[in-house]
C-alpha positions in Angstrom: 0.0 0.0 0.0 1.4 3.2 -0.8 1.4 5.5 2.7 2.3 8.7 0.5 -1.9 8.8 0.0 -2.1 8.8 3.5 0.7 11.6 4.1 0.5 13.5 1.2 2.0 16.7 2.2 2.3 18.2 -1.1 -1.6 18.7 -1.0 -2.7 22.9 -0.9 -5.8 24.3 -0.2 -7.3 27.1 -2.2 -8.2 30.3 -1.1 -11.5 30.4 -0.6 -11.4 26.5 1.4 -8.4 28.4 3.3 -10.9 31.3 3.9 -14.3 28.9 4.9 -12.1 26.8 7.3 -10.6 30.1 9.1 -14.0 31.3 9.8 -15.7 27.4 10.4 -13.0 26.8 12.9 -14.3 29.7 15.0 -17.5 28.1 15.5 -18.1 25.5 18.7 -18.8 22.5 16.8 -22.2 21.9 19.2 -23.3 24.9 16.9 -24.0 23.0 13.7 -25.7 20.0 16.3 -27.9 22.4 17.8 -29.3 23.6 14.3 -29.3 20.5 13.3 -32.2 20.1 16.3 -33.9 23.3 15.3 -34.4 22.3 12.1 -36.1 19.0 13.3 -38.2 20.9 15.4 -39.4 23.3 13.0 -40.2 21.1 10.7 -42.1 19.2 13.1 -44.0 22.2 14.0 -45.0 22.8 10.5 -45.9 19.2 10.1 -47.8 19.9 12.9 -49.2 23.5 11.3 -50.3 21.3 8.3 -48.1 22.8 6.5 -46.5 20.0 4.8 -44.3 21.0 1.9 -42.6 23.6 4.0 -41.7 20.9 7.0 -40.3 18.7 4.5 -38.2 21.4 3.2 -37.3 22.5 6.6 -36.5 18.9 7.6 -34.0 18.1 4.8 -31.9 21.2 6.5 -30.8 18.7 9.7 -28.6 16.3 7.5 -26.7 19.4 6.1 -26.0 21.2 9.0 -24.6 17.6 10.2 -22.4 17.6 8.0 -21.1 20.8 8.3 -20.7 19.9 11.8 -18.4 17.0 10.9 -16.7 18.9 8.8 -16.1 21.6 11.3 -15.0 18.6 13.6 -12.1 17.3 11.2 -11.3 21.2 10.4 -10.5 21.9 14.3 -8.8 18.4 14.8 -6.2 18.2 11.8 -5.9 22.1 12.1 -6.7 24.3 9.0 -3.4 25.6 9.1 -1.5 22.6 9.5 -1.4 22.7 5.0 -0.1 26.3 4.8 
């Protein structure tokens, strides 16, 4: 298995992903959880408003903010500035 995927330390970021990660990194990661939640509970309170299209677009928001979370996470523990 070649490790030099695994190390690859000729790999730059871009400005703007240098830019995004400098401001991301700022956040507390429990952030992206907690709107993760409101979103859930929004949409069930439209659900509940019979207002059906709108929760289901307000539900599909939990899975993004997720995954900005984790993104946020990996940002903070391999350090955005580790690359520079």
């Amino acid at each position: 298995m070649d490790t030099n995927v695994l190390t690859n330390t000729s790999h730059k970021e871009g400005k703007l992903a240098k830019a995004i990660e400098e401001q991301t990194a700022k956040l507390p990661s429990d952030t992206f959880l907690w709107a993760s939640f409101a979103a859930m509970a929004g949409s069930l309170t439209l659900k509940v408003c019979k207002l059906n299209h709108m929760a289901l677009f307000v539900g599909q928001w939990a899975a993004p903010f997720l995954l900005l979370g984790i993104y946020n996470k990996i940002v903070k523990t391999e350090g955005h500035d580790k690359t520079s």
